[in-house]
N, C-alpha and C positions, 0 to 999 in steps of 0.2 A: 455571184451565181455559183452553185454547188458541181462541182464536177466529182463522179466514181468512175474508180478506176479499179481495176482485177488488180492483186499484188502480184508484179512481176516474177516470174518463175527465179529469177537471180538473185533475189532480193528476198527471197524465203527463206526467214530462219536468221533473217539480220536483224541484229539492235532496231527499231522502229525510225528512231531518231536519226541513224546512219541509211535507212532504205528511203527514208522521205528526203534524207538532201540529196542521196541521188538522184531520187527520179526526177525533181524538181530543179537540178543546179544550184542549190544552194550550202553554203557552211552548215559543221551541225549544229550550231548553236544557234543562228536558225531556223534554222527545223526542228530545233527541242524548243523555241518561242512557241511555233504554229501550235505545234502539240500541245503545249500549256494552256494557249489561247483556247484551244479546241477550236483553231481551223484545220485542224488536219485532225483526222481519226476513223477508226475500224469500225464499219458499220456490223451493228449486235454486240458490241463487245467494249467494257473500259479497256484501254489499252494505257498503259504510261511509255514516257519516251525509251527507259530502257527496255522494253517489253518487246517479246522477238512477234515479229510477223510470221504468221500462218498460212499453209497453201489452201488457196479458193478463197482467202479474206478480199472485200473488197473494203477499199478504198474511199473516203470522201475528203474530198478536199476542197474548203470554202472560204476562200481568202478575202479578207477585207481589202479596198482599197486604199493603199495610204493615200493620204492627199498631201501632194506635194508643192512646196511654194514654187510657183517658176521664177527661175532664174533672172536676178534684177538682168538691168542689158546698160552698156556703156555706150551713150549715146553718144557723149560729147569725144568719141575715142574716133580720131581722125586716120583716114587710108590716104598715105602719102605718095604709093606706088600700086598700080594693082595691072597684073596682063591676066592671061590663059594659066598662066602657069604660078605665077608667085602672088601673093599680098604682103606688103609693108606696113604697118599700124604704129601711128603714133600711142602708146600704151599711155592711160593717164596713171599716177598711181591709185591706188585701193583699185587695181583690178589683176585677176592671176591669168595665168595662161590659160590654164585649163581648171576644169571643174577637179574637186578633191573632196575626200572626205572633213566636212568640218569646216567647210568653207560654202558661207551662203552669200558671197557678193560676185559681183559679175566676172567676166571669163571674156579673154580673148574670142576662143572659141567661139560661146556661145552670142555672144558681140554680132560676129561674121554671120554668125549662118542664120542669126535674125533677123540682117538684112539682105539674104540669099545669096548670099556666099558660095560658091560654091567650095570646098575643101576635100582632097583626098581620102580616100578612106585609107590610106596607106599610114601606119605608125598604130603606137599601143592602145590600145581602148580609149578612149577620152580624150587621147593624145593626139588626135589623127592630125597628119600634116604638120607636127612641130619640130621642130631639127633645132629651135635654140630658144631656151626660155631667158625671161626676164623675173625677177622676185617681184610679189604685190608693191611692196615699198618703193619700187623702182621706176622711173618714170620712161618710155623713151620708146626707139625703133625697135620691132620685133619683127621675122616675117616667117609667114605660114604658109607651106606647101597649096598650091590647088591642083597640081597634076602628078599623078606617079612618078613620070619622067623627073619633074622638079622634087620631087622627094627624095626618090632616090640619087642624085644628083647635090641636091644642096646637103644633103645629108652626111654625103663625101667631103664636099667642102669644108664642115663644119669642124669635121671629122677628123678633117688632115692641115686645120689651119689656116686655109688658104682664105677665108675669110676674113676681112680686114673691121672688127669692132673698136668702136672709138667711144670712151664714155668721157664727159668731165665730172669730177668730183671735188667738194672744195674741202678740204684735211685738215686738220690741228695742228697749228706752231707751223713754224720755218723750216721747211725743209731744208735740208744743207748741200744738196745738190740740186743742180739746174736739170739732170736728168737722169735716172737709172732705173735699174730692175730689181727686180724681188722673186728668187726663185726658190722658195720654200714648199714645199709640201702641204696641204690640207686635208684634213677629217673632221669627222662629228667630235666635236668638244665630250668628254665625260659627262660633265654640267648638265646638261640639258640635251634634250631633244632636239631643238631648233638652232641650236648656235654651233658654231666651225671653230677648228683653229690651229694654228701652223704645227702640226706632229710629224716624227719619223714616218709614223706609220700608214700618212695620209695618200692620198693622188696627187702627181706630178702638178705645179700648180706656176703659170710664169706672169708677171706684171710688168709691162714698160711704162714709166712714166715722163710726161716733163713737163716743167713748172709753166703756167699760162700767166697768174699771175700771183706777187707776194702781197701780203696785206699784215706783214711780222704776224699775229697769231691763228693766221691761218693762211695757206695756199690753193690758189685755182689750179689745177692738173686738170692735160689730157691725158688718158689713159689708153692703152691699147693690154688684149687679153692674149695672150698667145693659148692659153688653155679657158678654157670654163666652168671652174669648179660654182658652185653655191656659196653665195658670199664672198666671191675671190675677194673682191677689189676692197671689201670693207674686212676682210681678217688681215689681209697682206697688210695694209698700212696702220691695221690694228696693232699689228707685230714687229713695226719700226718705230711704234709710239706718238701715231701721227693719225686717231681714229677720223673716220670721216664725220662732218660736222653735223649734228643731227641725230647721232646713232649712237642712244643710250646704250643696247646689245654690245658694242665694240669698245665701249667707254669714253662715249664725247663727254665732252663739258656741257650738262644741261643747263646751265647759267646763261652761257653763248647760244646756244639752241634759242632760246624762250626770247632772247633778246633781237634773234633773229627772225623769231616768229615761225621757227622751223619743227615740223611735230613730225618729221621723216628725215633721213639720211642723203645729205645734199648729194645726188649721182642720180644722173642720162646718162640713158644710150643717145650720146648724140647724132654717130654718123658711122653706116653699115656698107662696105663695099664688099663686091661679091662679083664674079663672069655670073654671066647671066645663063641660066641651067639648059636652056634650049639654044638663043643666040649665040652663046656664050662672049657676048658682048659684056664688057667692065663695066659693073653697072654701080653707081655712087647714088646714097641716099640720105641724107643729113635731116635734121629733126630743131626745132629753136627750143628755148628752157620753157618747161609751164610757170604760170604766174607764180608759183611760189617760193619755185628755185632762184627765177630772177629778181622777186623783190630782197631778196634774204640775200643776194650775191651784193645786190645795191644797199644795201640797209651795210655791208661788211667793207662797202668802198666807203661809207659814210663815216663808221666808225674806225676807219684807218685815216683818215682826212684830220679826221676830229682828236687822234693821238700826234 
């Protein structure tokens, strides 16, 4: 449907293309699209996007509707905890926190609030009510704000550590110790867009490990995060030559991968403790492996039996 509009007395005598992404909130580029399209344009008059607006010009503006696909929904994506105030979700992998540019499979988020969920509007646009993410790749506990209170609140928590995150992850080769840390630094890799890794120049980054079990070319770790960078736990052990098993980005062995039938990076969030934001009762939430971390765990007892 066509809407005219008077050209704003403010926006007289601007670029065409800079007065239309004002009035409409959008980038100019755009608003130099509409224009192109000829959904936007000066009634009487060609105008091009660099083309200054005039006083008394009026206005039309006729937007198509994009159609947009809705958002798949993760159905089989289980709530292991839920009050007033917090939800817990077991995350399956292939789903993100939140919706993104570029990404058209399902979302924590939008998961929740398709079966009426209720969630905070408290946090960044799209982001509302998440204080800790998990990667798509990533299987395990997440939990998402539903009351101010608990937003603000877990958000401290998160903030200042006092949150206890526990993943297991099964590594490359023998570790040589029964348990330690990795306090290196993380930033975006040169490389790429998408990949991390231990630089001077990164953010404070801390890993506590210790050994679950050895299988000689690989090890079960639990892991605790004392920081939360993006990729901690798969650059950290990337960078002691022990990538996690599954994760070509880090440089696993894809041989052992394919053997194990692994087409993701063996790591859950297995178990999230936290005071509880309103009780602040200690609250403990633990998560079991999805079927393909556990057959891959068992397919690695098999082939450690059979050496």
């Amino acid at each position: 449907m066509s809407r005219l509009v008077p050209a704003p007395d403010a926006l007289v005598g601007k670029r065409f293309d800079v007065a239309i992404a004002k009035m409409l909130g959008i980038s100019r580029s755009k608003a130099a699209e509409l224009i192109d399209s000829g959904q936007v344009r000066v009634l009487g008059r060609d105008i091009a996007r660099s083309g200054t607006l005039q006083a008394g010009e009026t206005i039309d503006i006729d937007l198509i509707e994009e159609q947009r696909e809705p958002e798949p929904i993760a159905n089989d994506m289980a709530v292991v905890y839920e009050d007033d105030d917090v939800v817990v979700v077991d995350k399956p992998v292939g789903v993100a926190a939140h919706a993104s540019i570029g990404w058209t499979g399902p979302t924590v988020l939008g998961s929740l609030r398709d079966r009426g969920v209720h969630i905070t509007s408290y946090g960044a646009a799209g982001r509302e009510g998440i204080v800790s993410r998990l990667d798509v790749g990533t299987s395990g506990l997440m939990l998402v704000c539903k009351s101010e209170q608990a937003y603000v609140e877990m958000r401290r928590q998160f903030a200042e550590h006092e949150v206890v995150k526990t993943y297991h992850a099964l590594v490359q080769g023998d570790l040589k110790q029964d348990r330690a840390t990795i306090d290196a630094p993380i930033g975006r890799a040169k490389v790429s867009d998408f990949r991390f890794c231990v630089t001077p120049a990164g953010k404070p980054a801390i890993t506590h490990w210790d050994v679950m079990e050895r299988f000689g070319e690989a090890t079960l770790v639990s892991v605790n995060l004392e920081t939360g960078r993006t990729h901690q736990i798969r650059v950290h052990f990337s960078s002691i030559g022990h990538p996690l098993v599954g994760d070509p980005m880090y440089g696993a062995n894809p041989v052992l991968s394919e053997d194990l039938g692994l087409i993701r990076q063996w790591l859950h969030a297995k178990q999230l403790e936290f005071r509880h934001p309103r009780t602040h009762v200690w609250t403990t939430v633990t998560s079991g492996y999805p079927t393909d971390l556990a057959q891959a765990l068992e397919r690695m007892r098999e082939r450690h039996l059979e050496h």
